[in-house]
C-alpha positions as CSV (number, residue, x, y, z in Angstrom):
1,X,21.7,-6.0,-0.9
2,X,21.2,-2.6,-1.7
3,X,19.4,-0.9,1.9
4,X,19.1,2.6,0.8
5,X,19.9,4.9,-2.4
6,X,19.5,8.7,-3.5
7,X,19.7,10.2,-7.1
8,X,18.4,13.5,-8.6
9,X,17.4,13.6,-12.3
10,X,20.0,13.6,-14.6
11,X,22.7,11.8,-12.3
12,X,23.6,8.5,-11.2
13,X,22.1,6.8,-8.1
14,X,24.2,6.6,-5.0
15,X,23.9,3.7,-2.2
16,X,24.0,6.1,1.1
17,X,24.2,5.7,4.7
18,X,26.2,2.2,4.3
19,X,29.8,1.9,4.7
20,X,31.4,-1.6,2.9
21,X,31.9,-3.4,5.7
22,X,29.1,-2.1,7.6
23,X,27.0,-4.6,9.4
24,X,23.2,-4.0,9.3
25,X,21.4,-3.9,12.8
26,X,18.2,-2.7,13.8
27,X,20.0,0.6,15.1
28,X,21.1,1.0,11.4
29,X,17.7,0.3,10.4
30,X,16.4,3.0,12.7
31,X,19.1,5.5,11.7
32,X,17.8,5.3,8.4
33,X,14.9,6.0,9.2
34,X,15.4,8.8,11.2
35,X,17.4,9.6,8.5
36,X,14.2,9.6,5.9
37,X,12.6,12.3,8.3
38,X,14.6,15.1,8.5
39,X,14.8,14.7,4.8
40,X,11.4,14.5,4.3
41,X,10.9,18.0,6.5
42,X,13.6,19.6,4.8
43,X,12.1,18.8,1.0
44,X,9.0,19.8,2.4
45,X,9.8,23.3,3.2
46,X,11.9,23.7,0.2
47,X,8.9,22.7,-2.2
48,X,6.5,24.8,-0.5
49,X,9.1,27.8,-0.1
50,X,8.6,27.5,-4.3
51,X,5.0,29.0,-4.5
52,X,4.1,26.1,-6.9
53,X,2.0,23.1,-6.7
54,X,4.3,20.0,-5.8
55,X,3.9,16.7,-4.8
56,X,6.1,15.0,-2.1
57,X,5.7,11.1,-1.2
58,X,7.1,9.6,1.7
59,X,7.0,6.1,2.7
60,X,7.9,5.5,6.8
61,X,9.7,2.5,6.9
62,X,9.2,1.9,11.0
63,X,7.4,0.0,12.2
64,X,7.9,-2.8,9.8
65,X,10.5,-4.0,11.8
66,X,10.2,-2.9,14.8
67,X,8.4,-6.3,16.5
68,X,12.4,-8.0,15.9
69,X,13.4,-6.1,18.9
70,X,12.1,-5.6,22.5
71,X,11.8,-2.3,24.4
72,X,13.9,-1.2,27.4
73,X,10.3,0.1,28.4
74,X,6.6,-0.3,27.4
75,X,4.2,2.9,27.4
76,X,0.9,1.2,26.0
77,X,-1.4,-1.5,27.9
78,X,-0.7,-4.3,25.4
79,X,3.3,-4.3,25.6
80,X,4.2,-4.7,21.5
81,X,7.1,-3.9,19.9
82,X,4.7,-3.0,17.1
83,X,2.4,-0.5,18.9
84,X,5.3,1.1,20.2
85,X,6.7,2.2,16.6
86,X,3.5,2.8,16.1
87,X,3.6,5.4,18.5
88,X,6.9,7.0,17.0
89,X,5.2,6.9,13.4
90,X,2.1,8.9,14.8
91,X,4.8,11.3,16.2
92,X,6.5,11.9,12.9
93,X,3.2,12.0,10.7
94,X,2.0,15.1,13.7
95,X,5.6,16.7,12.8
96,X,4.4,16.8,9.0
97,X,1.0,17.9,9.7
98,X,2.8,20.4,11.7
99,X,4.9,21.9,9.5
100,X,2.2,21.8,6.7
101,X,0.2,24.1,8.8
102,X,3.1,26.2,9.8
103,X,4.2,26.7,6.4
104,X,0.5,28.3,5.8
105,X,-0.3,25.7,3.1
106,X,-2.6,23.3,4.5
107,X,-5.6,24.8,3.0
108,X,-4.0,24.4,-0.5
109,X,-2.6,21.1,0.5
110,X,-4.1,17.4,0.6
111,X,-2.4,14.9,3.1
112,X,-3.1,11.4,2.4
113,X,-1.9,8.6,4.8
114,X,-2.1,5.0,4.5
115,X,-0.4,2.0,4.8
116,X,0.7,-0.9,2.3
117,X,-1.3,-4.4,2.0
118,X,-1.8,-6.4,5.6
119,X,0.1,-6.4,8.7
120,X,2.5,-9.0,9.3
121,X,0.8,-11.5,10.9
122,X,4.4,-13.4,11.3
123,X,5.0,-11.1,14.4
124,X,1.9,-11.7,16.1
125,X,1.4,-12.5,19.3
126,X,5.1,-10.6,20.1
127,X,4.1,-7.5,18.8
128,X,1.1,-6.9,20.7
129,X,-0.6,-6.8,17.0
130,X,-3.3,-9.2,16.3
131,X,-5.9,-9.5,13.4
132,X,-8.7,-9.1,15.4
133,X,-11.8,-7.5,13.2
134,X,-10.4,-8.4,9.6
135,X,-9.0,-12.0,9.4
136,X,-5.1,-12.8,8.1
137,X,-2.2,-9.9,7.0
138,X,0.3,-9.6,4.3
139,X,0.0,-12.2,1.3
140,X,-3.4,-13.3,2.5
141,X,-6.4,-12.5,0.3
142,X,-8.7,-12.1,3.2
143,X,-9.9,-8.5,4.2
144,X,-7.1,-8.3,7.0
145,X,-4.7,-8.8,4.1
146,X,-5.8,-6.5,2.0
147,X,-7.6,-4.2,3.5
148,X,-5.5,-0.7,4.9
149,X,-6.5,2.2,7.5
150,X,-6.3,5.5,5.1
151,X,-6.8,9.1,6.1
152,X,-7.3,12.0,4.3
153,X,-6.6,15.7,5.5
154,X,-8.0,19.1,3.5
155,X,-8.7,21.4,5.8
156,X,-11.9,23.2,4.2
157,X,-12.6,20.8,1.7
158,X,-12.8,17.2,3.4
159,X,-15.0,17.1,6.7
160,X,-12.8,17.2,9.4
161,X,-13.7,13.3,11.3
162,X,-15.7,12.1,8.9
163,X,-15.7,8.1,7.8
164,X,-16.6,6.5,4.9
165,X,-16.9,2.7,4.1
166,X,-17.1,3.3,0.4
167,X,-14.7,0.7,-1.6
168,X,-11.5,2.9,-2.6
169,X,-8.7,1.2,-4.2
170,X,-4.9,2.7,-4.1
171,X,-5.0,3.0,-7.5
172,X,-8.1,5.3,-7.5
173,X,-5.2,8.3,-5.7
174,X,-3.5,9.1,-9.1
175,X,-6.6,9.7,-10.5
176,X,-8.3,11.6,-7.7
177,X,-5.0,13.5,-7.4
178,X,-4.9,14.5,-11.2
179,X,-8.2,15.8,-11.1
180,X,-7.4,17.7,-7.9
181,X,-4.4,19.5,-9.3
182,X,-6.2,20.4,-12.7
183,X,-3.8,17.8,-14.4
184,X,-6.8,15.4,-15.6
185,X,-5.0,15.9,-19.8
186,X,-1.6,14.4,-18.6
187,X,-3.1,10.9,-17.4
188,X,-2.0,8.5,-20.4
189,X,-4.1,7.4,-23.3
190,X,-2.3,5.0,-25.0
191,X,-3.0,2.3,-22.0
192,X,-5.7,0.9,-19.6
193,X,-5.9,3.7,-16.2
194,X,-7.5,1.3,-13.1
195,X,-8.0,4.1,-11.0
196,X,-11.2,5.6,-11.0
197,X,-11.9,9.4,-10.0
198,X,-12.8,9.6,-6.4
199,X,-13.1,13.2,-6.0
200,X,-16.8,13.3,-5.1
201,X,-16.3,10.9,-2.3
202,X,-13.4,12.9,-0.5
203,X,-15.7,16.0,-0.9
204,X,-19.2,15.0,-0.7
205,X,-18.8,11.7,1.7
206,X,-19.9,8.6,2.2
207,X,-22.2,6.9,-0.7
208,X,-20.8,9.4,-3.2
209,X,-17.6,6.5,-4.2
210,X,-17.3,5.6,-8.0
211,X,-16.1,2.3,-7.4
212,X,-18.7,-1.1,-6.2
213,X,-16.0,-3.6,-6.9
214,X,-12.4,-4.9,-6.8
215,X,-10.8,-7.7,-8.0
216,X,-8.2,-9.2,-5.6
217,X,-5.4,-11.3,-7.1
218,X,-2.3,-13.4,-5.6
219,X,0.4,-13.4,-8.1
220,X,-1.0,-14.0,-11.3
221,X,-4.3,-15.2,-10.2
222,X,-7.3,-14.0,-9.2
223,X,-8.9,-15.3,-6.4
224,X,-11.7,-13.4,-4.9
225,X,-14.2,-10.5,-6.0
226,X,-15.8,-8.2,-3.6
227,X,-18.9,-6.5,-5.0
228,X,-20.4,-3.7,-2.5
229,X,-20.4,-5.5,0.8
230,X,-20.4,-9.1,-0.5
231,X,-17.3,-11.5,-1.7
232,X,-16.9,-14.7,-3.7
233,X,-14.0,-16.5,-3.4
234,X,-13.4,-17.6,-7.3
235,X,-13.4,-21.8,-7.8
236,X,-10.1,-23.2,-9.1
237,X,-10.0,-24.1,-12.7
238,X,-11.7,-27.3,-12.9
239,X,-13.5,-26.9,-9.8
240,X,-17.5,-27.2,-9.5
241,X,-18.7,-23.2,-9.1
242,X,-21.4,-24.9,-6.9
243,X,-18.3,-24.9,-4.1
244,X,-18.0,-21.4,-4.5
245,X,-18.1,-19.3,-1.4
246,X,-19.9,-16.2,-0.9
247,X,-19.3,-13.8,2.3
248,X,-21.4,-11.0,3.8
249,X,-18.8,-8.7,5.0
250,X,-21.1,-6.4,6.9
251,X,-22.5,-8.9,9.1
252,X,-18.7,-11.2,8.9
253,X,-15.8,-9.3,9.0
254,X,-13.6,-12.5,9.5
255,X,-15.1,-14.1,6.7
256,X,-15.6,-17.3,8.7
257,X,-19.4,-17.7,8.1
258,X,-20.5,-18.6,4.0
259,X,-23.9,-17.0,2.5
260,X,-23.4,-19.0,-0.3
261,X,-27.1,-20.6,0.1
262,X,-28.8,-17.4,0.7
263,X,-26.2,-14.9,-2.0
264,X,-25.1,-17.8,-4.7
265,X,-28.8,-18.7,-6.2
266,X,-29.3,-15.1,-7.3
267,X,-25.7,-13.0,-6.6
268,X,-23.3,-15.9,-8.5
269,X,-24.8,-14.7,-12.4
270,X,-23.8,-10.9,-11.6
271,X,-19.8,-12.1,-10.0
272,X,-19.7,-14.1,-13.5
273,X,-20.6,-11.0,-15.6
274,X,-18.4,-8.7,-13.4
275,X,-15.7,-11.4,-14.0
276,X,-16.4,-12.3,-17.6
277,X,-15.7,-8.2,-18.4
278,X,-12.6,-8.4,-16.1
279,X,-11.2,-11.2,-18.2
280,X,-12.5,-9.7,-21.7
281,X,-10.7,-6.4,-20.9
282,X,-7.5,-8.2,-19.8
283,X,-7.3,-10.0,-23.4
284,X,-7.5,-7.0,-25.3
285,X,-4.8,-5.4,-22.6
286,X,-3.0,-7.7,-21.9
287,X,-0.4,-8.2,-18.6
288,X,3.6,-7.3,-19.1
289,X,5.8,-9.9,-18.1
290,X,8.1,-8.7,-14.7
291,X,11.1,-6.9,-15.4
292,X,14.7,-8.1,-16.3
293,X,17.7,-7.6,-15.9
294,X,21.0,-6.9,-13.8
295,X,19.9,-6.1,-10.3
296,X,21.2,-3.2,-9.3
297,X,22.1,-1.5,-12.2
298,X,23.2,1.9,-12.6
299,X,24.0,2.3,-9.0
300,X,27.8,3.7,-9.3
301,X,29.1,3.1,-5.3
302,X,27.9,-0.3,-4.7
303,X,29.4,-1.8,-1.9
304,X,31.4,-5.4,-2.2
305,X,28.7,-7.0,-0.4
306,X,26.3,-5.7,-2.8
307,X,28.1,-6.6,-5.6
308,X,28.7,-10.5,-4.5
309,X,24.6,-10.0,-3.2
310,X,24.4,-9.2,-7.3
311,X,26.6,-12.3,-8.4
312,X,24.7,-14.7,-6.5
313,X,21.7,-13.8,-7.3
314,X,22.1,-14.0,-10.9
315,X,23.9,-17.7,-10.2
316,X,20.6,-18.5,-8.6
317,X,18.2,-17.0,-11.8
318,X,20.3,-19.4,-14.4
319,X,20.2,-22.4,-12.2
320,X,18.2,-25.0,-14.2
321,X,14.9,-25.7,-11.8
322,X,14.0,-28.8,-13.0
């Protein structure tokens, strides 16, 4: 497949740091990454060197698979491969934070830092990485997999070392950002917007969040509703709601205890409105279907091994499954 590709408006994508033939290792992987860095500091300093606003995302790609490899030596108490690219991620996120203060923008500038849905629970006990407050990882639709540490830096603006527990979801950022950079007229109008505006929270603090529910979906599916600190795991089609489950995530982090006695009697009418509006809204705006089409295209250097990656992938799509 494909491992890593540049473009620039108006030209064709390239595959980079891959030669054909070129076996990939987990010092190929790191390579890359270390690759993504330096670019990341160099765009940085070019866009701020521009005396405009500008907006720079970078997603780290260590440590995701950094528990497939041991360490010549461990320098944290629980020994994981995990923790230990933990450590170098922490370094390269201080480098940023660095620069953005050396650069003399960071009171002009907001950092946000997060990471992606759930660890990988697969790696666990190896990596030295356990779900220990927040049940299950990645796929799960527990709180450990769907839940994320998220920071937020603007020196001036957000308290420095404050904490909130207000319910944020990652969709809220490109409204909160608009609103931020005065850009509030360029959000789209001609479509549903999820994200709510979470300004007030970042500035004012806890209590001050827009948002008192999500809806929490596997694939096509919803399967659970958290409302302020309580959850209901929705009842399969066909299923009696009696068996629904409700949790108290205040008092049960690992969701392991039901309050469906004490929450369903009264809380279960105010889930089926929240739901009811959910399912309303999504008939008058309805889902797209996923994307189609040749994988890959438009890449102009793609490597044999992509290409026959390509080939057999498509073989694989037009096999009957029945």
């Amino acid at each position: 497949m494909a491992t890593g590709v540049e473009g620039k408006r108006g030209e064709k994508v390239r595959e980079v740091h891959m030669k054909p033939g070129e076996r990939w290792t987990q010092a190929k992987y790191d390579e890359m990454n270390e690759r993504y860095q330096r670019q990341t500091m160099d765009y940085l300093r070019k866009l701020a060197a521009q005396k405009k606003p500008f907006f720079l995302q970078y997603w780290p790609l260590i440590p995701v698979t950094g528990p497939r490899t041991t360490e010549d030596q461990y320098t944290t108490p629980n020994g994981g491969t995990f923790v230990e690219k933990m450590k170098l991620l922490d370094e390269w996120i201080g480098e940023i934070l660095d620069e953005v203060d050396k650069l003399g923008i960071a009171d002009n500038t907001l950092v946000v830092i997060m990471g992606d849905n759930g660890h990988f629970t697969k790696y666990s006990p190896g990596s030295g990485f356990t779900p220990m407050i927040f049940r299950g990882g990645k796929a799960a639709v527990t709180e450990g997999g769907v839940r994320v540490d998220a920071f937020a830096r603007w020196p001036g603006m957000i308290e420095a070392d404050s904490i909130v527990n207000d319910i944020v979801h990652v969709t809220d950022l490109f409204t909160s950002i608009a609103r931020f950079s005065g850009a509030m007229d360029k959000i789209p109008t001609d479509r549903v917007i999820d994200g709510v505006d979470q300004t007030a929270l970042m500035l004012e603090g806890e209590t001050h969040g827009r948002r008192d529910h999500v809806f929490i979906y596997s694939g096509n599916y919803l399967k659970a509703v958290v409302k302020e600190q309580y959850k209901l795991y929705v009842p399969k089609a066909g299923e009696n709601p009696i068996v629904a489950k409700f949790y108290d995530l205040f008092r049960d982090t690992r969701e392991e205890y039901p309050v469906s006695t004490e929450i369903g009697a009264w809380g279960g009418a105010e889930f089926v409105r929240i739901i009811g509006r959910h399912m309303k809204r999504k008939e008058k705006y309805p889902d797209e279907g996923p994307a189609l089409g040749r994988p890959y295209d438009g890449i102009e250097n793609l490597r044999p091994e992509t290409k026959a990656a390509v080939e057999a992938f498509l073989i694989k799509q037009s096999s009957p499954t029945k």
